[in-house]
N, C-alpha and C positions, 0 to 999 in steps of 0.2 A: 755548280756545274750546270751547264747550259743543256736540255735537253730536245732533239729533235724539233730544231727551229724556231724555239721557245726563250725568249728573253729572259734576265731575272728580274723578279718582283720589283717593283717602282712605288714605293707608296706615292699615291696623288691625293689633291685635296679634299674635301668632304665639299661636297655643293656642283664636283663636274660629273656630266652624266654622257654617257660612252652611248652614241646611238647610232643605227643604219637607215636610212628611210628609203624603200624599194616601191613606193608611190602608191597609188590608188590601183586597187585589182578588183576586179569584178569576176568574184569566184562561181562556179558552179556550185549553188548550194545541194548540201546533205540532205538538206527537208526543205520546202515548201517558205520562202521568206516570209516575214510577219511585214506590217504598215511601217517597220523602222528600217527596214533593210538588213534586218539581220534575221535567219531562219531560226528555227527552234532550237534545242539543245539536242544532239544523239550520241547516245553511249557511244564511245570508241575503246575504253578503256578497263572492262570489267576484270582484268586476271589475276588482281589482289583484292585482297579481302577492304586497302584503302586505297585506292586509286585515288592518283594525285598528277593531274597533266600540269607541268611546269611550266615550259616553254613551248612556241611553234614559230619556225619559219618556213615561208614561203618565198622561193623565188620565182616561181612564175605559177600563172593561174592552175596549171592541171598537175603539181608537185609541193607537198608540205612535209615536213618531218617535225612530229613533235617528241618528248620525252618525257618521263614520269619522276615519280618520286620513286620508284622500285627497280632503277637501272632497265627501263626498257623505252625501246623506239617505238613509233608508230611511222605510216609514212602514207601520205594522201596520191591517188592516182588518176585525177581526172572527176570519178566516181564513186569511188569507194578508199576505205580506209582498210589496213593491212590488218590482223591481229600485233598485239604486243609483241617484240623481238627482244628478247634478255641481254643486254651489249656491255653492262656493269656490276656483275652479281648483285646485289642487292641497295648499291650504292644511290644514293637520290643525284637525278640529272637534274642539276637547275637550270639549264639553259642547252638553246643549240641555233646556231645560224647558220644558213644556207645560202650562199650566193649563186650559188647552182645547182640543178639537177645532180652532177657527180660529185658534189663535193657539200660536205657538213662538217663543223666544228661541235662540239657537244662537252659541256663543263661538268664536274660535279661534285658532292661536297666535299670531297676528301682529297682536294688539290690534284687530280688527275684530268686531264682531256682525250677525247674521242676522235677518230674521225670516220666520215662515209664516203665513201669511192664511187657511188651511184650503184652497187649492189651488197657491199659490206661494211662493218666496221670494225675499224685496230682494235688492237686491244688497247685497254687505259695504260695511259703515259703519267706516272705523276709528273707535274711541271709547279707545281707552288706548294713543295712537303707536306703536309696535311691543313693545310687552310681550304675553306670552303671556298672556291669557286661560284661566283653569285650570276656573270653575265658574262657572253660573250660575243661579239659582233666584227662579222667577218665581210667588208663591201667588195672582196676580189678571194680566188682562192689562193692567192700568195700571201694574204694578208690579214692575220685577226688581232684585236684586242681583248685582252680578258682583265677581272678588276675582283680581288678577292674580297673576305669578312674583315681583312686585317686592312686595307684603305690602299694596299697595294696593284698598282696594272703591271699588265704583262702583252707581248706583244707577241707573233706569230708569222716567219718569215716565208712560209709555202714548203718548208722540208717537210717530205715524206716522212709520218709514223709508221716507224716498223713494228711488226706483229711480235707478241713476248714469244722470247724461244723457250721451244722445250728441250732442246736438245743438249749435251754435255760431253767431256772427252775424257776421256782415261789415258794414262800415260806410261809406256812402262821403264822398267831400271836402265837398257840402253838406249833412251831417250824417243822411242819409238812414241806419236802421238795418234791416239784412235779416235773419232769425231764419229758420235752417233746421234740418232737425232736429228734435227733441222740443225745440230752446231756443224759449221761449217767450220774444212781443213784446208791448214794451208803449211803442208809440208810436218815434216819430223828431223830427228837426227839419229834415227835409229840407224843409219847406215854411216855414222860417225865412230870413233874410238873416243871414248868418254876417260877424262883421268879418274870423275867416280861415277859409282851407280848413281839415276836420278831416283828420287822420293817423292816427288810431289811437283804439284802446280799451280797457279794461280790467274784466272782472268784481272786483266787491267783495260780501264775503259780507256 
């Protein structure tokens, strides 16, 4: 089943390597650059006990989002760096690409994807059952590729991930349908003449 603009799994070959090249940036460093052109190291990521930054994308100089291994964002501002934001319960994000400010893809290892709107993130979509998720590379926001631990890609056609509902509906014996919650209603038969009482129901995707 195809989920939320998500292809099915394509195994590819061993030796192609899935890449986005967004060019030469000349970032405003965190600390002071060293003679190589690269600055020192600064903590950005202390709120586990093992902090593990995975991935970072950047699409433009004064915007990065990176991710950890403890299902949390970070997101760079020109200046400064955000604290951790928890987007995965405790899942490892191996990856995230940005081709924009409002838009991030973000993989992680339990076959689910992410994504950011430029101020949130969906919740996790699984999209490859529980396969680890290793990379993903997105060069437009219509457009991503992902490539799991089992040799298979997966592609990304720009649909909207919708937020997991919490919401659910109760039903009663003359058909009458109650939607509580974020579950959205669309109509009943409670003002029908049923030949039986109803019993029950079931969601079909």
């Amino acid at each position: 089943m195809r989920k939320a603009g998500w292809s099915m799994a394509v195994p590819v070959g061993l030796g192609i390597v899935l890449m986005s090249l967004v060019g030469l940036m000349t970032m405003p460093p965190a600390a002071a650059a060293t003679s190589n052109g690269w600055s020192s190291p600064t903590l950005i990521d202390s709120s586990a006990s093992l902090p593990s930054l995975d991935s970072v994308s950047c699409p433009t100089t004064s915007f990065c989002m990176s991710v950890d291994g403890n299902g949390s964002a970070i997101s760079y501002h020109g200046t400064y760096w955000t604290s951790p934001t928890s987007v995965d319960g405790l899942n490892s994000l191996y990856a995230v690409s940005c081709p924009a400010s409002t838009f991030c893809m973000a993989v992680d290892g339990v076959g689910a994807a992410l994504t950011y709107n430029g101020t949130s993130w969906s919740q996790p979509l699984t999209v490859d059952g529980t396969n680890s998720l290793y990379s993903v590379s997105c060069p437009t926001t219509l457009a991503c590729m992902a490539v799991d631990s089992n040799g298979n890609a997966l592609t990304y056609n720009g649909t909207p991930q919708a937020p997991a509902t919490t919401g659910y509906g109760l039903v009663a014996a003359d058909g009458g349908i109650l939607p509580f919650g974020d579950a959205a209603g669309y109509g009943s038969t409670g003002a029908r003449t049923l030949n039986k009482p109803i019993v029950g129901m079931a969601s079909v995707a």
